[in-house]
N, C-alpha and C positions, 0 to 999 in steps of 0.2 A: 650448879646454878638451877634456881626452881624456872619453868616453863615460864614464860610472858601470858599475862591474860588480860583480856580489857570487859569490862561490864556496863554493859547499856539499860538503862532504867525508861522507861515508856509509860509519861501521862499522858492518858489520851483525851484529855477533854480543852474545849478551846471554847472564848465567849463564842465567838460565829463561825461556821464554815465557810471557807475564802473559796471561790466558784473554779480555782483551776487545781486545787487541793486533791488530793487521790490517799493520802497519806490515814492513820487507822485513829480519826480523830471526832469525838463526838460534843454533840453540846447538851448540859445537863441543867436545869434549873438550880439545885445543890447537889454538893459530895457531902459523904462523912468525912471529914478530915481522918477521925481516930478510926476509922474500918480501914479506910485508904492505907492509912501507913501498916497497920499491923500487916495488913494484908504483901503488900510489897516487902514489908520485911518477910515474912513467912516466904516466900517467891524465891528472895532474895537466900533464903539460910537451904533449903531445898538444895541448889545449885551448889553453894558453899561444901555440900555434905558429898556430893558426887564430885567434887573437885581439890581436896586437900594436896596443899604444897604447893600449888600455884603462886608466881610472883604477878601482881595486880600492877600493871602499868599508866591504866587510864580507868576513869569514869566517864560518863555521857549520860546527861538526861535531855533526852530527846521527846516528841512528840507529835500530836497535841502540844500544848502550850504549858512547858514545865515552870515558867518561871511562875505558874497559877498554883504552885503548891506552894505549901506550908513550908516556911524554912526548916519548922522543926524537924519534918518529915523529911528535907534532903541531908540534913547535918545527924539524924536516925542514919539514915542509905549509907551516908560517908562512914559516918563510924563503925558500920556493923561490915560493911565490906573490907575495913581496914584492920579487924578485927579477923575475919575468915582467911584472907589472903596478906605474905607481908607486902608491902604496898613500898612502891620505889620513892626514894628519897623526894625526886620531882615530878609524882605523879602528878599528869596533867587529869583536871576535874571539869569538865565542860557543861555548862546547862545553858538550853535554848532559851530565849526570850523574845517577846512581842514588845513593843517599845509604847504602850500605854503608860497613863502616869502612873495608876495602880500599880504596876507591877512594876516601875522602875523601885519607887519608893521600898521594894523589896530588895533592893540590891546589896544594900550591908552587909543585911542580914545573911542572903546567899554565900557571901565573902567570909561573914564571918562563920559560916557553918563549912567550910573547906572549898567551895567554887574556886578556884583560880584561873578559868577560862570562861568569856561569855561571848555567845552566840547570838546576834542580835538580827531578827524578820523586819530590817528596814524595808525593805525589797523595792525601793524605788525613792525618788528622791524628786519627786513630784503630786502635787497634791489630786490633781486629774486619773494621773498613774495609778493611785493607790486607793481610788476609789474605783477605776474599772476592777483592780483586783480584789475586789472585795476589802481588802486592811481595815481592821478598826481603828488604825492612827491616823492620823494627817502628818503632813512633813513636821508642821514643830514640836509636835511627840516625839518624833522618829529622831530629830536632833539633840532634844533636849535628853532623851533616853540615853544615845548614845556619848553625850559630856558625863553624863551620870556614869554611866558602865567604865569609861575609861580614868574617870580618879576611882573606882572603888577595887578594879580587875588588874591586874598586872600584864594582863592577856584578852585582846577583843577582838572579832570577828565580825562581819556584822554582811546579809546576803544582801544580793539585789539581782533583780529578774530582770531579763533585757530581751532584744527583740518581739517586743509589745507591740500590738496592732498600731498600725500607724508611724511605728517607729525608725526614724533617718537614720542613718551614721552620722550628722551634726549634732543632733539631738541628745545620740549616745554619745557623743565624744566629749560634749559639756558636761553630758550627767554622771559619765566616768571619772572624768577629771575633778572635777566638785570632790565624789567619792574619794579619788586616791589621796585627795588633801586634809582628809580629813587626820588622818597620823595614826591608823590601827596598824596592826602587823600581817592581817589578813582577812582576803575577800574570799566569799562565795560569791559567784556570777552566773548565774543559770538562765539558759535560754527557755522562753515561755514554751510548752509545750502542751497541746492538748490531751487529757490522759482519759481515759473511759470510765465514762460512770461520770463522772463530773457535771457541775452546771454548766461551763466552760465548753464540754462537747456537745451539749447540748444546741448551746448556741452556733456552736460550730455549725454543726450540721444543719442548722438553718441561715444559714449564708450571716447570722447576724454577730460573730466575731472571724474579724480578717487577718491571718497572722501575714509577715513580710515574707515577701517572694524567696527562693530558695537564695538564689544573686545576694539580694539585700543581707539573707541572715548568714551566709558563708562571709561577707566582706563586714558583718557588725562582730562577728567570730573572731576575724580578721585584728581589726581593730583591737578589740580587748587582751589577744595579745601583746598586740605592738604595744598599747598603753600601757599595758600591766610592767612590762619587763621593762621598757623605758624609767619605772616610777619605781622599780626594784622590787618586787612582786613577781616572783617564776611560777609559771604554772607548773605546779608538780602534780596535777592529776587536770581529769578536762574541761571542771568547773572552778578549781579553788587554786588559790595564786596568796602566797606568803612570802614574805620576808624571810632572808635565812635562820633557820633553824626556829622560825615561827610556825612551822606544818602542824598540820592538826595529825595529834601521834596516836588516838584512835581511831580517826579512820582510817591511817594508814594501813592498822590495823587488821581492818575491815579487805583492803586493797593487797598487802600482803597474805592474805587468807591463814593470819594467826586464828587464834585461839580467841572466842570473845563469849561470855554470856549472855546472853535478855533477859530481861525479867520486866512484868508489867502485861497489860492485855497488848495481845499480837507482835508483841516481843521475837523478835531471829537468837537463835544463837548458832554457834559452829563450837561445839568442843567433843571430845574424845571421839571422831571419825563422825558424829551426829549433827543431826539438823533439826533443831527444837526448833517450834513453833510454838505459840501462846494462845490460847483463844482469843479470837480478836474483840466480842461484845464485852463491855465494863461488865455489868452486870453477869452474865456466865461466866467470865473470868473472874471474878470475887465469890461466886458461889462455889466455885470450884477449889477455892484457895480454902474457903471454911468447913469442905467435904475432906479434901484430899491433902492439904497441903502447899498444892501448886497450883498451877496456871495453865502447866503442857497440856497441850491439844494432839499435836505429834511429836516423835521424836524419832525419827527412822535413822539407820547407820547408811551412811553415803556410799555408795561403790564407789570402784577408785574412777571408773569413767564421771561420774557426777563431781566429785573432787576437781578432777583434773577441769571441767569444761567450769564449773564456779570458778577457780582460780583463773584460768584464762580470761574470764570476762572482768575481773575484781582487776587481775595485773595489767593487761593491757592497759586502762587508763589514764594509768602512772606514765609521768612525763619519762622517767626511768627505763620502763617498759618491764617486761620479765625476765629473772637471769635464769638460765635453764638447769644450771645447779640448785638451787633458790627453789626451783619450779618441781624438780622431780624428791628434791627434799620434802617440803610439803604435803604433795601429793601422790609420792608412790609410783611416779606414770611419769618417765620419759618427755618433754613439751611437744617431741616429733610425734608419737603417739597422739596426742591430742589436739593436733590439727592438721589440716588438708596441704601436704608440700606443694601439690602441683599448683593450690590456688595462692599461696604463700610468695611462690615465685614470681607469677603474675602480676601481685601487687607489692613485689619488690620494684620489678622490671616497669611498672607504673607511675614510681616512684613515690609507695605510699607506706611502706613498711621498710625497716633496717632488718633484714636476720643474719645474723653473726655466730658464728662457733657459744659466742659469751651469754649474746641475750637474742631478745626479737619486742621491739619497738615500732611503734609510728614515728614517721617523720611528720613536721608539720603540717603537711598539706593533708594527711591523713588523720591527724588528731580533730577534726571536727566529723570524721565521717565514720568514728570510731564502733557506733552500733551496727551500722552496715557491715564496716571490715570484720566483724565478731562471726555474722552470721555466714558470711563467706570462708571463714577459715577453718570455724568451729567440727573437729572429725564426725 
């Protein structure tokens, strides 16, 4: 059986940059449509050539704001990857979306160029909300976008950012509820987080945005549990919650520490022991695609300690946790090797971690403190 592999495609350009964004996204007055594609195909066939026999399980256009491309350029991506790798019966094809009218009005066409997942940046469901976040929609875009996605997609997703300044647990639990009624198969749920570099820390750091007390945001956590799994939504990883066998099967991907390509400016990938990176600027990553070929910026081989401490950080998440079989398959390295027993036991005995013969998991009291327990276990 060929290897599983999954391929991420990265637009990076967005009409505005949303103020708590950290993500590798620019805004441009115009593109070349026909540079853009050649180019990502060129990227795209690159990767293809170091990688023969691979079986393609998943696509993902991520971003920046993919649903801003040309359909012809993603139904170009679809076919040429399905053409390099054989591509599974039900591969799942995922592209992100901003819920503007413009760009709903694109959705057919996505559809009909092979999308069969869409990922929709409602990220609130408040018109107040989505104007502190910057969002170029208002709520009746965000709705009307998302009736549009769900008769064209067989499969919808659609985020929303929570513990927002100002923000109750009443507040959340109507604006949760609304959401879970809406009849997708799966949320993304992300707690606001200030990231550096941003407009967002900027303000931070001048007392002029106020996130909710650590209390508030541990019991709005809280909540999004209880509500999700009440409404039949499991959290299988520490922001995203699906219906059965609605998981999003590239990133798990990502979480299983498979095999995945990038291609596009500041594109990741992980394949054959390596760790591609892309150049992050539009502009030097396209001049470098019409010098060289590609896009890679680096591509260093991982030691097995760098392996082993990415997968720890990627498996943890998962509501699953890590199997230690599973773990040393992967990555060559033992899971005892690659973290601290003595501090392991501690936050068994704390009761924030399960370790077992079989795996090593968070319990739920410790799935919201998941970056902390990382940095304490990490060898």
């Amino acid at each position: 059986m060929r290897p599983p592999l999954a391929l991420y495609v990265h637009w990076p350009f967005c009409v505005t940059k949303c103020p708590y964004c950290d993500f590798n996204s620019h805004v441009r007055a115009g593109v070349d449509e026909a540079a853009w594609t050649a180019a990502l195909l060129a990227d795209l066939a690159h990767e293809a050539a170091l990688l023969p026999g691979h079986r393609l399980t998943s696509i993902f256009f991520g971003g920046g704001t993919p649903s801003l491309m040309p359909t012809a350029t993603v139904a170009a991506l679809i076919d040429a990857a399905c053409r390099y790798w054989p591509a599974d019966p039900d591969i799942e094809i995922t592209l992100e979306a901003n819920p503007s009218s413009v760009e709903a009005a694109r959705f057919a066409g996505f559809a009909a160029a092979g999308v069969n997942r869409l990922s929709l940046g409602v990220q609130a469901l408040d018109d107040a909300a989505l104007k502190l976040l910057g969002r170029p929609h208002d709520l009746a875009q965000g709705l009307a976008a998302l009736d549009v996605a769900q008769a064209q997609f067989p499969r919808v997703s659609f985020d929303l950012i929570y513990d927002r300044p100002g923000m109750t647990e009443p507040l959340w639990e109507a604006e949760l509820a609304r959401a879970l009624a809406f009849g997708t198969d799966h949320l993304s749920l992300y707690q606001l987080t200030i990231e550096p570099g941003t407009r967002f820390a900027a303000l931070h750091a001048k007392g002029q945005i106020i996130l909710p007390d650590a209390d508030t945001s541990a019991n709005l956590f809280a909540l999004t549990r209880q509500m999700t799994a009440a409404a039949g939504f499991a959290a299988y990883e520490t922001s995203n919650h699906a219906r059965l066998g609605a998981e999003s099967r590239h990133n798990i991907a990502y979480w299983t520490y498979s095999d995945y390509v990038g291609i596009g400016p500041g594109a990741h990938g992980r394949r054959l022991g390596r760790a591609s990176e892309r150049l992050k600027k539009p502009e030097p990553w396209l001049a470098q695609i019409r010098e060289l070929g590609h896009g890679i910026a680096t591509d260093p081989a991982l030691t097995p300690t760098e392996r082993a401490t990415e997968a720890l950080v990627m498996g943890l998440r998962l509501a699953a946790g890590i199997n230690r079989e599973w773990f040393h398959h992967q990555t060559g390295t033992p899971l005892e090797s690659a973290t601290d027993g003595t501090r392991i036991a501690a936050l068994v005995a704390a009761g924030l971690i399960e370790a077992t013969p079989t795996y090593l998991r968070l319990t739920p009291p410790g799935q919201p403190l998941v970056d902390a327990i990382l940095r304490e276990i990490a060898a």
